[in-house]
N, C-alpha and C positions, 0 to 999 in steps of 0.2 A: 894285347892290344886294348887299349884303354876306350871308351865308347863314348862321344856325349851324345842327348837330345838334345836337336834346338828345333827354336819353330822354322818350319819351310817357309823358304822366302824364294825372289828372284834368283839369287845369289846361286842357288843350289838345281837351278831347273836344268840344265845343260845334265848334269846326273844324274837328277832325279827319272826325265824322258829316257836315260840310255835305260834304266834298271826296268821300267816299266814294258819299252821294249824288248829288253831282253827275257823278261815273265810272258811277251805276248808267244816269241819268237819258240818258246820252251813247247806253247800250247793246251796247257792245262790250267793258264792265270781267271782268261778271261773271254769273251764272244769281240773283243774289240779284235783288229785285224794288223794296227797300226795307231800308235801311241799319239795324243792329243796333240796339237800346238800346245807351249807354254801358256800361251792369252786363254785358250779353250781351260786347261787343265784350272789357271791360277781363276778365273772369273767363274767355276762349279764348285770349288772346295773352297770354304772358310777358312782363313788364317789359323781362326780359334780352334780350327779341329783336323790341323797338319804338324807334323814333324818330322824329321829329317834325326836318321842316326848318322853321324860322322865318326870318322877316326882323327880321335883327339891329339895325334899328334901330326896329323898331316892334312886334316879337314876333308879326306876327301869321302862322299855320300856311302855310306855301305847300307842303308834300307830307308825306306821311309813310308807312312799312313796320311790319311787323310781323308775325311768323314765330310757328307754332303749331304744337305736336306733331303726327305723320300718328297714333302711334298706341301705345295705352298698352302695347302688347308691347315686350319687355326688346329683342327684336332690333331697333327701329327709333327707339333708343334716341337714334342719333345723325345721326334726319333728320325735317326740318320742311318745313311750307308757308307760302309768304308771301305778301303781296301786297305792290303801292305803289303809290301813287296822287300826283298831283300836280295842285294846283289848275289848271285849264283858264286863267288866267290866267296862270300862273309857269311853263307849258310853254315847253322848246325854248331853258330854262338850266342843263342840267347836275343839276337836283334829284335827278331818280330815279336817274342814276346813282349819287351824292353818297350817298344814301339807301341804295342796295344796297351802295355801298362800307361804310359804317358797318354794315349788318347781318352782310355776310358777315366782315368782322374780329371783330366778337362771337361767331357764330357758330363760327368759325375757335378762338376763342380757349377757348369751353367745349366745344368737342369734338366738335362736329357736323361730320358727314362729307358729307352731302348736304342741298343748300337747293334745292327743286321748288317750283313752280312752274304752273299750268294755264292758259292765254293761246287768248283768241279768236283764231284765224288772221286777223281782219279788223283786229285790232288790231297792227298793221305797225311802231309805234312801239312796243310796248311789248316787243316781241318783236326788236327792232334795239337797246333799249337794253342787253337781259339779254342776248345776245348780245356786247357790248360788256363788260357784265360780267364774261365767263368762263361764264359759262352754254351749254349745248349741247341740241340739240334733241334729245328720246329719241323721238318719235316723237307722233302726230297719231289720239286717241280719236276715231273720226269716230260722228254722230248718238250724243253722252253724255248730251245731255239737251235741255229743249225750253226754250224762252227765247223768250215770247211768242206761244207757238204755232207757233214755226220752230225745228227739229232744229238744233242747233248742233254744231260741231266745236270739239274742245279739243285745242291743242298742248301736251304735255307738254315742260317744261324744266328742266334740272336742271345746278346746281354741282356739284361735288367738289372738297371740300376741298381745297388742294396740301399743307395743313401735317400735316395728319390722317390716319395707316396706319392 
């Protein structure tokens, strides 16, 4: 199966929400309970820092990232959060790397010095791929929040930039 990146647009929100529910529905993605409206999801993430992995012969969404300011101070001007997701069918081909490769060169490219990251310690793979990344563990929020009525731990991870002083 041949793969592209393109940028996430409208066009792909219908899949993009199934994938995202389906990471929720798994329960090791994320503290969310129930995937965004598309208006919620498209008006917190930047164009400049979304993609969509498709299958290039059929179009339809097999993963996709997308990066969001931490925060409106001038000082944290040049670091975001992301996620990625990848359909539970298209796992265990390269996607989510594929997907981080493409954010963190955009990234890279308007200036952002730090891309973080918040990963359930039970989630092994998702935390082996950012790893693979360049990504490095800054350390582990224990009980940040409750998810289902069980205290959850957050492993904090974060890029730096190599292109960006």
């Amino acid at each position: 199966m041949s793969i592209d990146v393109v940028p996430l647009t409208d066009a792909h929100a219908e899949q993009v929400l199934a994938i995202y529910q389906a990471g929720i529905d798994e329960g090791n993605a994320t503290f969310e309970t129930a995937a965004p409206t598309w208006e919620r999801f498209d008006a917190t993430k930047p164009p400049e820092y979304r993609f969509a992995a498709v299958d290039a012969s059929g179009g339809d969404v097999l993963g996709w990232v997308a990066a969001s300011k931490v925060s409106d101070r001038c000082a944290y001007a040049g670091v975001v959060e992301h996620s990625v997701y990848v359909h539970p069918g298209a796992r265990g081909r390269g996607i989510a790397s594929t997907l981080l490769g493409a954010l963190t060169a955009a990234t890279d490219a308007a200036g952002v010095w730090t891309v973080q990251s918040g990963i359930f310690p039970e989630n092994t793979a998702s935390l082996a791929v950012h790893r693979r990344a360049g990504f490095r563990v800054v350390g582990t929020r224990e009980r940040l929040g409750r998810h289902h009525g069980v205290w959850r731990d957050v492993v904090l991870v974060e890029r730096r930039s190599p292109v960006v002083r």
